[in-house]
CHARMM-style PDB file with segment names, atoms N, HN, CA, C and O in Angstrom:
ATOM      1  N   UNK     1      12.191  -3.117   7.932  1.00  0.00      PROA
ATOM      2  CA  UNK     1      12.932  -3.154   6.711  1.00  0.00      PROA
ATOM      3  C   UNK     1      12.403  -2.027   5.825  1.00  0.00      PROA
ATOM      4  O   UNK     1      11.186  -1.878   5.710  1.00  0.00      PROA
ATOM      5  N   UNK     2      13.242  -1.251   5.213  1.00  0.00      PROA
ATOM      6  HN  UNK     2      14.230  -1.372   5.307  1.00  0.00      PROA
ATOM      7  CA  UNK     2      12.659  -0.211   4.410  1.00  0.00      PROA
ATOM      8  C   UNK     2      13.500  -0.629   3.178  1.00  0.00      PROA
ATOM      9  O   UNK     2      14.672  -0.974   3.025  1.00  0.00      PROA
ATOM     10  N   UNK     3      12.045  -0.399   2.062  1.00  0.00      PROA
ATOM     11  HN  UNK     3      11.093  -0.119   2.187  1.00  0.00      PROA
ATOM     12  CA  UNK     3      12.245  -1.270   0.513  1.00  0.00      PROA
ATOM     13  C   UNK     3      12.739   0.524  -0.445  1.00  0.00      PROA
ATOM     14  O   UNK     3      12.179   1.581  -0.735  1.00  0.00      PROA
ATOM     15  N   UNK     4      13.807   0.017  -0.563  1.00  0.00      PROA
ATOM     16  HN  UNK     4      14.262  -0.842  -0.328  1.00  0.00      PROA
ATOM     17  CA  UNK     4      14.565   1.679  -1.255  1.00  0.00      PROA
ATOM     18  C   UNK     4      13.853   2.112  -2.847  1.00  0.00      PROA
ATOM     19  O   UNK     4      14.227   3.248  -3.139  1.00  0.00      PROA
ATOM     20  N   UNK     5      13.073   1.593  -3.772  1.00  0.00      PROA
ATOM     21  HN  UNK     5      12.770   0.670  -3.535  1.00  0.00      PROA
ATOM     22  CA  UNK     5      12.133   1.748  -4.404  1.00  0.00      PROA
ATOM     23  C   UNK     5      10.832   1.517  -4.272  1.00  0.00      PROA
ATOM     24  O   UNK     5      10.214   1.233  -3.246  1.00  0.00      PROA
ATOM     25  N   UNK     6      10.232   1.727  -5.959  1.00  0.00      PROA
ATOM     26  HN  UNK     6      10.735   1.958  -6.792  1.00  0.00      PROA
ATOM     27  CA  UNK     6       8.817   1.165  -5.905  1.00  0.00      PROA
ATOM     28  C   UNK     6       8.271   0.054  -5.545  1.00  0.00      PROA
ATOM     29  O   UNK     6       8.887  -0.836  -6.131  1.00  0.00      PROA
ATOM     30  N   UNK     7       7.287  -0.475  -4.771  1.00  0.00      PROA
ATOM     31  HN  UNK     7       6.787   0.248  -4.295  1.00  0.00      PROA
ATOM     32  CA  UNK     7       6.784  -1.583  -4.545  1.00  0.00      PROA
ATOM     33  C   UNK     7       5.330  -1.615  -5.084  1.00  0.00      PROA
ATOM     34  O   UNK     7       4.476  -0.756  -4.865  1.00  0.00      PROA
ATOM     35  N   UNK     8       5.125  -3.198  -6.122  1.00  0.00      PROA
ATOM     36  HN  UNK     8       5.819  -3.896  -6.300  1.00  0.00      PROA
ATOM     37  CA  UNK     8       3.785  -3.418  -6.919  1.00  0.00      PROA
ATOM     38  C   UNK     8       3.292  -4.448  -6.314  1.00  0.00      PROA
ATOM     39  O   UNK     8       3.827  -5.423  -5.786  1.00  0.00      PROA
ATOM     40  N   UNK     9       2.517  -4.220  -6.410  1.00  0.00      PROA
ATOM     41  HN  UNK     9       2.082  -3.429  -6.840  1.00  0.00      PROA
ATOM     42  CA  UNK     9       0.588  -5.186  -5.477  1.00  0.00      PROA
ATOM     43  C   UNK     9       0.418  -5.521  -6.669  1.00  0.00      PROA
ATOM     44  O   UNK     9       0.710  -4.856  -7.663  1.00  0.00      PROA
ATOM     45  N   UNK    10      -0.059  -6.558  -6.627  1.00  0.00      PROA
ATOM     46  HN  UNK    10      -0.296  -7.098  -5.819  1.00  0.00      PROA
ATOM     47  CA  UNK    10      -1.250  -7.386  -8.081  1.00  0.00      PROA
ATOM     48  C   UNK    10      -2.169  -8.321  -7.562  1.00  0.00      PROA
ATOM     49  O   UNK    10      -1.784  -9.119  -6.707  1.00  0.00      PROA
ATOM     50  N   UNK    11      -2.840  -8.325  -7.794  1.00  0.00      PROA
ATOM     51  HN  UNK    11      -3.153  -7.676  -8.488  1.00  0.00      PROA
ATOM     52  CA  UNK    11      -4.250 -10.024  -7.531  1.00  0.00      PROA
ATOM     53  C   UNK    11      -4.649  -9.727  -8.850  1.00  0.00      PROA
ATOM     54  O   UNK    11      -4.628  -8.627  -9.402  1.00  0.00      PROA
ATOM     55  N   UNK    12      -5.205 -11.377  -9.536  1.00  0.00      PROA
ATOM     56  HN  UNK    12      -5.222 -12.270  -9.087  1.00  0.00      PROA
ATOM     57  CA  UNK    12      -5.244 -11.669  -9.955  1.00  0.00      PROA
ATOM     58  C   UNK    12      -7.020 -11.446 -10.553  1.00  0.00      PROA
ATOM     59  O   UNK    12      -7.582 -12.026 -11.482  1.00  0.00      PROA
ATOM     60  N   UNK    13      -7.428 -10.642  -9.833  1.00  0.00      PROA
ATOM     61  HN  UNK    13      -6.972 -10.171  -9.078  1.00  0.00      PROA
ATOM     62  CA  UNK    13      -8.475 -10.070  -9.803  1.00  0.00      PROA
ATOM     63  C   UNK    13      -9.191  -8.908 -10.329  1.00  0.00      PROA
ATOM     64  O   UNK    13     -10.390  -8.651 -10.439  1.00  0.00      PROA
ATOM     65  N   UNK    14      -7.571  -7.957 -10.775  1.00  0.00      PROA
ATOM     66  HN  UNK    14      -6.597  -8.165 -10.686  1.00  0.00      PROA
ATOM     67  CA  UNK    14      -7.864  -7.131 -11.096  1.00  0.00      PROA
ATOM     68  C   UNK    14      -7.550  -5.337  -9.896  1.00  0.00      PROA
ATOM     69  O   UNK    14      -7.799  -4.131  -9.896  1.00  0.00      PROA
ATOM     70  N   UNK    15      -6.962  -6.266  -9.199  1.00  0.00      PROA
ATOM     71  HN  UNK    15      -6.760  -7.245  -9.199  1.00  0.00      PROA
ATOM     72  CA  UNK    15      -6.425  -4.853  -8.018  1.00  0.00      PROA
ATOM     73  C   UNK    15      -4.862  -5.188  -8.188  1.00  0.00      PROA
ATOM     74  O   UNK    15      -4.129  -6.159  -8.381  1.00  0.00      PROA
ATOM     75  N   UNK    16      -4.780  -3.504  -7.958  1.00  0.00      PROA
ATOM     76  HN  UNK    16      -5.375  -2.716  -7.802  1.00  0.00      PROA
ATOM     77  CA  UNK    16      -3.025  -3.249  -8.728  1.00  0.00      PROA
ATOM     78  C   UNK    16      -3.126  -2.019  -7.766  1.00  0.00      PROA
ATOM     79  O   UNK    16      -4.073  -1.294  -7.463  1.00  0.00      PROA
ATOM     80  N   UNK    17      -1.424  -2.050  -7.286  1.00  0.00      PROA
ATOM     81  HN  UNK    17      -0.655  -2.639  -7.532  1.00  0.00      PROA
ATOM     82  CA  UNK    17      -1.163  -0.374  -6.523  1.00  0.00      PROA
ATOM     83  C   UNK    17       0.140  -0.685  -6.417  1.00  0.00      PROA
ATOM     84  O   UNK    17       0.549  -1.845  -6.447  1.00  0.00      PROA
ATOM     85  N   UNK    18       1.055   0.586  -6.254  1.00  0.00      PROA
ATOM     86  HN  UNK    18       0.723   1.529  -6.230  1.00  0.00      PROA
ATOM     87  CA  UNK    18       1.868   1.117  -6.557  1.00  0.00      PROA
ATOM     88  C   UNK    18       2.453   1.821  -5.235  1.00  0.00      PROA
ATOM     89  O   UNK    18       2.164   3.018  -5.223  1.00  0.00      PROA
ATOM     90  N   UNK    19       3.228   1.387  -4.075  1.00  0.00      PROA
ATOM     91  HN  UNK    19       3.463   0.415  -4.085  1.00  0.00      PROA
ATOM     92  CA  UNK    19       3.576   2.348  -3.232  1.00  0.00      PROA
ATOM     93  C   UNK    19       5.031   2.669  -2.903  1.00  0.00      PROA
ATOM     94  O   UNK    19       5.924   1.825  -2.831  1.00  0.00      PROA
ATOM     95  N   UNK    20       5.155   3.831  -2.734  1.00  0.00      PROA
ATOM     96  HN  UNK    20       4.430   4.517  -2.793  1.00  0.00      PROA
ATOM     97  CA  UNK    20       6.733   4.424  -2.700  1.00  0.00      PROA
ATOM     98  C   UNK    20       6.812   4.498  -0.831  1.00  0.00      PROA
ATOM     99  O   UNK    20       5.917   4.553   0.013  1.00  0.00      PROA
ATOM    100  N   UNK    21       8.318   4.467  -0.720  1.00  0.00      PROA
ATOM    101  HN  UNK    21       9.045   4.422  -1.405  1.00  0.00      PROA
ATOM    102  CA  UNK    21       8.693   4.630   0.575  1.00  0.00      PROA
ATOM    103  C   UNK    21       7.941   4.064   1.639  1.00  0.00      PROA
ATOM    104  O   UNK    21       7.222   4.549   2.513  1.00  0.00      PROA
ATOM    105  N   UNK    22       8.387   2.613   1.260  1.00  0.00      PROA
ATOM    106  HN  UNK    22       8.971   2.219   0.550  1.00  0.00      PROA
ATOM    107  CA  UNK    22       7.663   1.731   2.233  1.00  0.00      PROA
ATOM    108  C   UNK    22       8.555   1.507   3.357  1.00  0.00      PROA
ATOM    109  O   UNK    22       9.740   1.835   3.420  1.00  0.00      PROA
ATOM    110  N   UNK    23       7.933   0.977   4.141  1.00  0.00      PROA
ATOM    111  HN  UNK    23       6.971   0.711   4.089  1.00  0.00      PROA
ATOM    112  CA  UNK    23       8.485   0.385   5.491  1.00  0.00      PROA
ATOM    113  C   UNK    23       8.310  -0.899   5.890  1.00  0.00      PROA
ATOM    114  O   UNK    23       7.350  -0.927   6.661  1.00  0.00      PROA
ATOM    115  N   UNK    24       8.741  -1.884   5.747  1.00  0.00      PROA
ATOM    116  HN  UNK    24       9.520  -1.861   5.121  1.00  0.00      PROA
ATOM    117  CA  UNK    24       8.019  -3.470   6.532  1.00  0.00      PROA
ATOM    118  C   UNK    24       8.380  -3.549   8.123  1.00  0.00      PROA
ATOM    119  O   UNK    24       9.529  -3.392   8.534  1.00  0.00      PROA
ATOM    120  N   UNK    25       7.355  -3.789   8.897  1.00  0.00      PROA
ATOM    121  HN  UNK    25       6.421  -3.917   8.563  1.00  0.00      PROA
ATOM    122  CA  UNK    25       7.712  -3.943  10.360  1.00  0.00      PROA
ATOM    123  C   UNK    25       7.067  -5.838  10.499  1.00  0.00      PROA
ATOM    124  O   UNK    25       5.935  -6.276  10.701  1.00  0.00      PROA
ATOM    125  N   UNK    26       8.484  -6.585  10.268  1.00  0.00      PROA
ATOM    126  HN  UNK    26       9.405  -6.229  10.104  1.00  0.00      PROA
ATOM    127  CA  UNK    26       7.775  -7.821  10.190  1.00  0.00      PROA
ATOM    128  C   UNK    26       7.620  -8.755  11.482  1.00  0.00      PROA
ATOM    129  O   UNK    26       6.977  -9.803  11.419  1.00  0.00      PROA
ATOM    130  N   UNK    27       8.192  -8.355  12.561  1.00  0.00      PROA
ATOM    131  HN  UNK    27       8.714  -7.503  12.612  1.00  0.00      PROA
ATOM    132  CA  UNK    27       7.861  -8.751  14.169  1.00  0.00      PROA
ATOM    133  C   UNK    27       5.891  -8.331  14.402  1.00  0.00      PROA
ATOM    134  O   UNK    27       4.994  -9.045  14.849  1.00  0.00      PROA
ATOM    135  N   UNK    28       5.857  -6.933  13.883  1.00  0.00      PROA
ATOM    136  HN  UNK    28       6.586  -6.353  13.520  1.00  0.00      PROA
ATOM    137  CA  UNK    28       4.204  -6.583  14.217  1.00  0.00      PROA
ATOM    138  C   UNK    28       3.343  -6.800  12.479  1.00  0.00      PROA
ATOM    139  O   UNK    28       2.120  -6.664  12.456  1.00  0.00      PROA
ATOM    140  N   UNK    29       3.826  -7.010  11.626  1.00  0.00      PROA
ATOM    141  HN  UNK    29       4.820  -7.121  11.645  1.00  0.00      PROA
ATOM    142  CA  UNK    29       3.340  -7.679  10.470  1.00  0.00      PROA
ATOM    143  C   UNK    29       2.596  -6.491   9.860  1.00  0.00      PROA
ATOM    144  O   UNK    29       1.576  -6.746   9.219  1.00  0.00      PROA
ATOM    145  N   UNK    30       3.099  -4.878  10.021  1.00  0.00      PROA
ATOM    146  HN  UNK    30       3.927  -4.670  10.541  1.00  0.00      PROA
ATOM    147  CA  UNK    30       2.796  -4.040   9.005  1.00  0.00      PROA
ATOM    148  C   UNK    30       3.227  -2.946   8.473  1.00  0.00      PROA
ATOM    149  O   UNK    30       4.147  -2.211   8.834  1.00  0.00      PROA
ATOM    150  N   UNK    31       2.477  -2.868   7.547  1.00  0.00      PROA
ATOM    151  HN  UNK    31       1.730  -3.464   7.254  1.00  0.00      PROA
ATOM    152  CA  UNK    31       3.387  -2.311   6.216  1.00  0.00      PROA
ATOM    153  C   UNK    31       3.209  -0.262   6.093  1.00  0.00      PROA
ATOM    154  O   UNK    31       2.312   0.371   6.650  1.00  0.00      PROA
ATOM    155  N   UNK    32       4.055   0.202   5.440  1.00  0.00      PROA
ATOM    156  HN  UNK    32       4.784  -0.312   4.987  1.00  0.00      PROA
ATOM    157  CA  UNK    32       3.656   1.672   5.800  1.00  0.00      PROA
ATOM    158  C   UNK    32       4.086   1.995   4.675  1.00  0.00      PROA
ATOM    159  O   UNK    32       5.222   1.551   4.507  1.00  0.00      PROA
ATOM    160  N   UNK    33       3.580   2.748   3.550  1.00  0.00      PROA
ATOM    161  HN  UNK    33       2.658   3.109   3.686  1.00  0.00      PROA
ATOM    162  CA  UNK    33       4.263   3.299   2.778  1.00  0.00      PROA
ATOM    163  C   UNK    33       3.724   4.839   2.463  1.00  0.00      PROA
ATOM    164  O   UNK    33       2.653   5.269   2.032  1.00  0.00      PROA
ATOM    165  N   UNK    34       5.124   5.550   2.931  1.00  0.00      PROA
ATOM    166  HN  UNK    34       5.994   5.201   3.281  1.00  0.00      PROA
ATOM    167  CA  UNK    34       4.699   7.148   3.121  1.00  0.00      PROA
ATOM    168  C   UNK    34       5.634   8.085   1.879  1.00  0.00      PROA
ATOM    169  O   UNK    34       6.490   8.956   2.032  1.00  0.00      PROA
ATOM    170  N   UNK    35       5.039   7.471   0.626  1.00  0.00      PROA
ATOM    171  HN  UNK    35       4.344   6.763   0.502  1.00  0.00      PROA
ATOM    172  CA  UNK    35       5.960   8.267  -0.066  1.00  0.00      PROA
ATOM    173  C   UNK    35       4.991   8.347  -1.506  1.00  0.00      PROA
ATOM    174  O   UNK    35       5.500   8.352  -2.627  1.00  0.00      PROA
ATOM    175  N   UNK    36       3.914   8.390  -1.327  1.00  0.00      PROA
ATOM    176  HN  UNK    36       3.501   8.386  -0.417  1.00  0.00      PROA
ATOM    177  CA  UNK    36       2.903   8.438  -1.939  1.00  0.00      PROA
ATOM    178  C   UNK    36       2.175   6.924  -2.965  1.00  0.00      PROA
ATOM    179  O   UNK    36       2.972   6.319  -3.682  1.00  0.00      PROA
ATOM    180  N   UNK    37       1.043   6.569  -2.935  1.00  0.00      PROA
ATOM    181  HN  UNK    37       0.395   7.061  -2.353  1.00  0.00      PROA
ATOM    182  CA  UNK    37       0.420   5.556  -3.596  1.00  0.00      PROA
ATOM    183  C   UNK    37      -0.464   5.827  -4.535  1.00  0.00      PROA
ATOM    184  O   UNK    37      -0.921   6.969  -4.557  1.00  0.00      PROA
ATOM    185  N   UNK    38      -1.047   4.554  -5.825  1.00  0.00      PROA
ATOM    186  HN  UNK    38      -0.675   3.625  -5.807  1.00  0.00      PROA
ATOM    187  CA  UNK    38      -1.613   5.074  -6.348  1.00  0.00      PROA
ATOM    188  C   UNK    38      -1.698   3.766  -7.165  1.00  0.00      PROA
ATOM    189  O   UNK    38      -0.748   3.047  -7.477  1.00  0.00      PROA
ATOM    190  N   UNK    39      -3.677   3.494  -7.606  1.00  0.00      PROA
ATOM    191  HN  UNK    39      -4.448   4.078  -7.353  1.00  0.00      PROA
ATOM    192  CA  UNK    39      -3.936   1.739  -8.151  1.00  0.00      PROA
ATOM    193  C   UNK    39      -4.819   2.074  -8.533  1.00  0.00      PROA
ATOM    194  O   UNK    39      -5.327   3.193  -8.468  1.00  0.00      PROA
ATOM    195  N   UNK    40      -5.344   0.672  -9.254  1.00  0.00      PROA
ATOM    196  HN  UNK    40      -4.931  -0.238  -9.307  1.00  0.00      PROA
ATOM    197  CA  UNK    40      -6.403   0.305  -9.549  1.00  0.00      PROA
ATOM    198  C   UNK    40      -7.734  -0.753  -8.960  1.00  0.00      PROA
ATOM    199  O   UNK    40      -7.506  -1.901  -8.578  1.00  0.00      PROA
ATOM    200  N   UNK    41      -8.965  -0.212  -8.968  1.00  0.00      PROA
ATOM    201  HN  UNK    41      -9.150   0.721  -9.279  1.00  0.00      PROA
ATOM    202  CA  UNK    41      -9.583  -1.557  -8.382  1.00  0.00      PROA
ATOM    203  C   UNK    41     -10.493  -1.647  -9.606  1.00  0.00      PROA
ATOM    204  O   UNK    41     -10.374  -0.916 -10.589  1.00  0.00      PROA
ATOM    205  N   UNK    42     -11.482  -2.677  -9.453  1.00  0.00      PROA
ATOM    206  HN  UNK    42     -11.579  -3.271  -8.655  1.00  0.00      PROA
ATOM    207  CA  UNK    42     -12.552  -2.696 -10.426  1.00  0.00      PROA
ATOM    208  C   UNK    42     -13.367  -1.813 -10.337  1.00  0.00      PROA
ATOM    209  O   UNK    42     -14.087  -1.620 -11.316  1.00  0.00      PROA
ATOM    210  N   UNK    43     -13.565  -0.816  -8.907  1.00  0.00      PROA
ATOM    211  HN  UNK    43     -12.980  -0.973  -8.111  1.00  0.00      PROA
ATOM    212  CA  UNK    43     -14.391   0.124  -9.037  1.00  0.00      PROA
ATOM    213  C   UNK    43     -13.659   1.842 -10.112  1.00  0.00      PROA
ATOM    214  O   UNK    43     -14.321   2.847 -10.371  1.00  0.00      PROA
ATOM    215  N   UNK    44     -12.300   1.600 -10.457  1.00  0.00      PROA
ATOM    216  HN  UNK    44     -11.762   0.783 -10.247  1.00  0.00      PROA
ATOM    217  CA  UNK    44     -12.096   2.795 -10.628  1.00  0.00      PROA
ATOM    218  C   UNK    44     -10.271   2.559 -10.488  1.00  0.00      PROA
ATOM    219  O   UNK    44      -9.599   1.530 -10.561  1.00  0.00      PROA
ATOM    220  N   UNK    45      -9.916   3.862 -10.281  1.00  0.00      PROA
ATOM    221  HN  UNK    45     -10.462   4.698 -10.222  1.00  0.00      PROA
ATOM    222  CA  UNK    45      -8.515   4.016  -9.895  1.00  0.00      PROA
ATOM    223  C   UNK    45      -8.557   5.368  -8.487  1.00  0.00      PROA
ATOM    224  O   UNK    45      -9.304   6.347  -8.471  1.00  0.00      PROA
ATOM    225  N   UNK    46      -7.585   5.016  -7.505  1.00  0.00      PROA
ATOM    226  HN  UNK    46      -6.978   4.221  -7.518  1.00  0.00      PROA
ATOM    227  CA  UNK    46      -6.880   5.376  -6.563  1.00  0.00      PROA
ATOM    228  C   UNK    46      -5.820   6.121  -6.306  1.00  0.00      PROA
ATOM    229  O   UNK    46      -4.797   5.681  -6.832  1.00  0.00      PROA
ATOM    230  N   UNK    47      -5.704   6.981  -5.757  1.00  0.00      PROA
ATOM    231  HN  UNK    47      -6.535   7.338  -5.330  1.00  0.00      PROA
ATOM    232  CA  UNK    47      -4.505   7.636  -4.964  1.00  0.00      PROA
ATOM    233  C   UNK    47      -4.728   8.497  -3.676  1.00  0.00      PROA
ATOM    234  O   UNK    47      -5.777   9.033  -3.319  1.00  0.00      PROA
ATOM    235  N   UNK    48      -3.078   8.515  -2.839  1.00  0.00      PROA
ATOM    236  HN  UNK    48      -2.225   8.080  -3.129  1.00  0.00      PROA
ATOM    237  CA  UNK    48      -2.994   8.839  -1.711  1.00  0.00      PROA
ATOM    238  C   UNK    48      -2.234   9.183  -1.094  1.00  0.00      PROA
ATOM    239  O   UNK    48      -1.648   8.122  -0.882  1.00  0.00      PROA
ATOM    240  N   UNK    49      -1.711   9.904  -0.573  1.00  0.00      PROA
ATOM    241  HN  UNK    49      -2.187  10.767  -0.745  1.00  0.00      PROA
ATOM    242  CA  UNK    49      -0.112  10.017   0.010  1.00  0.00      PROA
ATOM    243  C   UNK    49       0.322   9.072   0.829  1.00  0.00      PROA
ATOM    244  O   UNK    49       1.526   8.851   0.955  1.00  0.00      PROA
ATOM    245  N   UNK    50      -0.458   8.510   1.380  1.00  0.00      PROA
ATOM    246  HN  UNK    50      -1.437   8.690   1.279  1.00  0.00      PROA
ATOM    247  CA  UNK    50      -0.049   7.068   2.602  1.00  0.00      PROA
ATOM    248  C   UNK    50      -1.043   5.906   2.700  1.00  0.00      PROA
ATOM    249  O   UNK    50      -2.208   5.728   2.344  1.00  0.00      PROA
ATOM    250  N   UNK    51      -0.111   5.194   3.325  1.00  0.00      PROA
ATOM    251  HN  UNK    51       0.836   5.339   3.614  1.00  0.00      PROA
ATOM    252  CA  UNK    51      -0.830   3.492   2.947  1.00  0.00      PROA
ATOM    253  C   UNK    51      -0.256   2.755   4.422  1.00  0.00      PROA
ATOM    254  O   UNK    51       0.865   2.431   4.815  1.00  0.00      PROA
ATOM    255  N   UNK    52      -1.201   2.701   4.821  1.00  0.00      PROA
ATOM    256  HN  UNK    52      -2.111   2.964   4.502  1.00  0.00      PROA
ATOM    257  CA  UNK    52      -0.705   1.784   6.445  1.00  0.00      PROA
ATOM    258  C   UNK    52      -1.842   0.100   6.069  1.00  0.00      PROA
ATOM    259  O   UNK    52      -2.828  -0.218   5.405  1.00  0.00      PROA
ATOM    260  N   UNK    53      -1.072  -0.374   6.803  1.00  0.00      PROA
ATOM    261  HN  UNK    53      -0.271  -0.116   7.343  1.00  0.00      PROA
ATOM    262  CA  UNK    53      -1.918  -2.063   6.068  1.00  0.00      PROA
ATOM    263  C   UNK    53      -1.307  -2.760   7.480  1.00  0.00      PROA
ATOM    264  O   UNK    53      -0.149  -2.569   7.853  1.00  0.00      PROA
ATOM    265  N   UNK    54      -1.996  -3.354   7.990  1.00  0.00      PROA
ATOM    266  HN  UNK    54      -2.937  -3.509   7.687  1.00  0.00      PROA
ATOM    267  CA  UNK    54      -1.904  -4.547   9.270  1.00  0.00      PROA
ATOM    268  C   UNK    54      -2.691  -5.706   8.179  1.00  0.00      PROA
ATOM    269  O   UNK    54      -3.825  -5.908   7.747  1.00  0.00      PROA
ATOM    270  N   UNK    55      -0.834  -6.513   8.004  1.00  0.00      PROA
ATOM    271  HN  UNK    55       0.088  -6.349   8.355  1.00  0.00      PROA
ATOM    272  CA  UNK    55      -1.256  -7.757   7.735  1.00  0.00      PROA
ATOM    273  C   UNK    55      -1.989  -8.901   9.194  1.00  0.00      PROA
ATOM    274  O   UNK    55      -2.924  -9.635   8.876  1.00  0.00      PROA
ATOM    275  N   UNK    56      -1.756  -8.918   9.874  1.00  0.00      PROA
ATOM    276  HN  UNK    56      -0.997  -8.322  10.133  1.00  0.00      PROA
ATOM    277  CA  UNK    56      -2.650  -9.588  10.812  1.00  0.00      PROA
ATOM    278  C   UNK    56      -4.319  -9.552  10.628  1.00  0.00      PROA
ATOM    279  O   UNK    56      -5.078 -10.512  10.490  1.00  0.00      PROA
ATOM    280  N   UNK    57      -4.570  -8.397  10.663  1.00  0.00      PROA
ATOM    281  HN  UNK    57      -3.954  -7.618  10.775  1.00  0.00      PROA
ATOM    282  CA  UNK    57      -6.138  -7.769  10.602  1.00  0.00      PROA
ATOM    283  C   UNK    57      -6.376  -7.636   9.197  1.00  0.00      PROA
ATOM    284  O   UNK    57      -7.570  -7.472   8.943  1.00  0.00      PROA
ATOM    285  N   UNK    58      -5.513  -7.656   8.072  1.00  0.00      PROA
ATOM    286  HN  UNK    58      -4.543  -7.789   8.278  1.00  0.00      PROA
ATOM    287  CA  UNK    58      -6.230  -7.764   6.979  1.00  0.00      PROA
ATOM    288  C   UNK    58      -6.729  -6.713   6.719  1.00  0.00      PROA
ATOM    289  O   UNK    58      -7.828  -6.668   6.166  1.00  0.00      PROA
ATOM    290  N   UNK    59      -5.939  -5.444   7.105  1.00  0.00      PROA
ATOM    291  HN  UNK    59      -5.046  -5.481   7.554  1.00  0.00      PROA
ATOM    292  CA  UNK    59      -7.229  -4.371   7.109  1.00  0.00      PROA
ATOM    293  C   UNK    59      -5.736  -2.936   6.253  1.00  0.00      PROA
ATOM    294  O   UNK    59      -4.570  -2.778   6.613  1.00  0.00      PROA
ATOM    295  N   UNK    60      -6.452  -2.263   5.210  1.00  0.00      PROA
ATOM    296  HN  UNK    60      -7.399  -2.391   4.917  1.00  0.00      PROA
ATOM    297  CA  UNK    60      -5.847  -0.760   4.980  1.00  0.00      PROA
ATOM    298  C   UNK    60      -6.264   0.287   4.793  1.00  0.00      PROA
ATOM    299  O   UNK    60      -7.322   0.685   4.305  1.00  0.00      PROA
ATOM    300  N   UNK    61      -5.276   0.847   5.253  1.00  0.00      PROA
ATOM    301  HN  UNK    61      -4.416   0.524   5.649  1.00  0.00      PROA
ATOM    302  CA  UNK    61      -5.864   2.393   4.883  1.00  0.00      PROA
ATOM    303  C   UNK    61      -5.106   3.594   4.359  1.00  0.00      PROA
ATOM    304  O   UNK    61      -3.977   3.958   4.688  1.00  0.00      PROA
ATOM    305  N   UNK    62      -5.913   4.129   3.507  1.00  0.00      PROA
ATOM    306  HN  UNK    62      -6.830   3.833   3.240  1.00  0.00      PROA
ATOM    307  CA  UNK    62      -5.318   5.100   3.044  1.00  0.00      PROA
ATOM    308  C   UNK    62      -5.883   6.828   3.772  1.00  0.00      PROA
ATOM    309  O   UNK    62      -7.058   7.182   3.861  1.00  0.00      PROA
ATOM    310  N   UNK    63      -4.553   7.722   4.240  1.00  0.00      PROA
ATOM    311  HN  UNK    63      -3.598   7.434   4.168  1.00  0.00      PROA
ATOM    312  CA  UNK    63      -4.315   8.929   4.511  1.00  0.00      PROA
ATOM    313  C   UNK    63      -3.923   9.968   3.794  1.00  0.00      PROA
ATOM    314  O   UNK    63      -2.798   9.843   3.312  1.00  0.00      PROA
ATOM    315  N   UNK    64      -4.384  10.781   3.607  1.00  0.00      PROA
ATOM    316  HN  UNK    64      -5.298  10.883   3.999  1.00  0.00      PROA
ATOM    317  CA  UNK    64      -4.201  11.921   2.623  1.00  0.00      PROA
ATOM    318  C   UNK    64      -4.417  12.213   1.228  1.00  0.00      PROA
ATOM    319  O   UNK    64      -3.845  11.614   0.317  1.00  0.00      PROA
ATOM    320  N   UNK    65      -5.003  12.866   1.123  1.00  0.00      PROA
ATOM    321  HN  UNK    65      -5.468  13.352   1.863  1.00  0.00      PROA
ATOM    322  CA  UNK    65      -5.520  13.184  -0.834  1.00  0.00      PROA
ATOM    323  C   UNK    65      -6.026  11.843  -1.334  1.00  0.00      PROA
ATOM    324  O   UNK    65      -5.414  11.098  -2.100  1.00  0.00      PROA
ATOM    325  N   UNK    66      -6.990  11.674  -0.905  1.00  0.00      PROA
ATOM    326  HN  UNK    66      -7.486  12.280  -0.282  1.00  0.00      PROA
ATOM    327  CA  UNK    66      -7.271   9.645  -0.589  1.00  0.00      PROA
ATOM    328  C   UNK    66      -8.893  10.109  -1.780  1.00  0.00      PROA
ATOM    329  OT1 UNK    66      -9.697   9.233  -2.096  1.00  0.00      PROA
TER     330      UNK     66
END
């Protein structure tokens, strides 16, 4: 499924991000967004041109200007 705008992350924790030109692949449960990103954590603030995330593994990463 590809989400035709911005898509916002929040926890309640205090982490926030922002990713453009996403992709959902929900048979393999992950997410791609290649249209540049960009958040906040408690350590600071973030950006990147890409965002790959395996919801299964719980695990992301960011590629480019990271």
């Amino acid at each position: 499924m590809r989400v035709p705008g911005p898509v916002q992350f929040q926890a309640a924790d205090g982490y926030r991000m922002t990713a453009r030109g996403v992709s959902i692949d929900m048979r393999d449960r992950r997410v791609v967004g290649s249209g540049g990103i960009d958040g906040v954590v408690p350590a600071g603030s973030f950006s990147s041109d890409q965002i790959l995330a395996d919801l299964a593994a719980r695990t992301v990463v960011l590629n480019g200007h990271a």
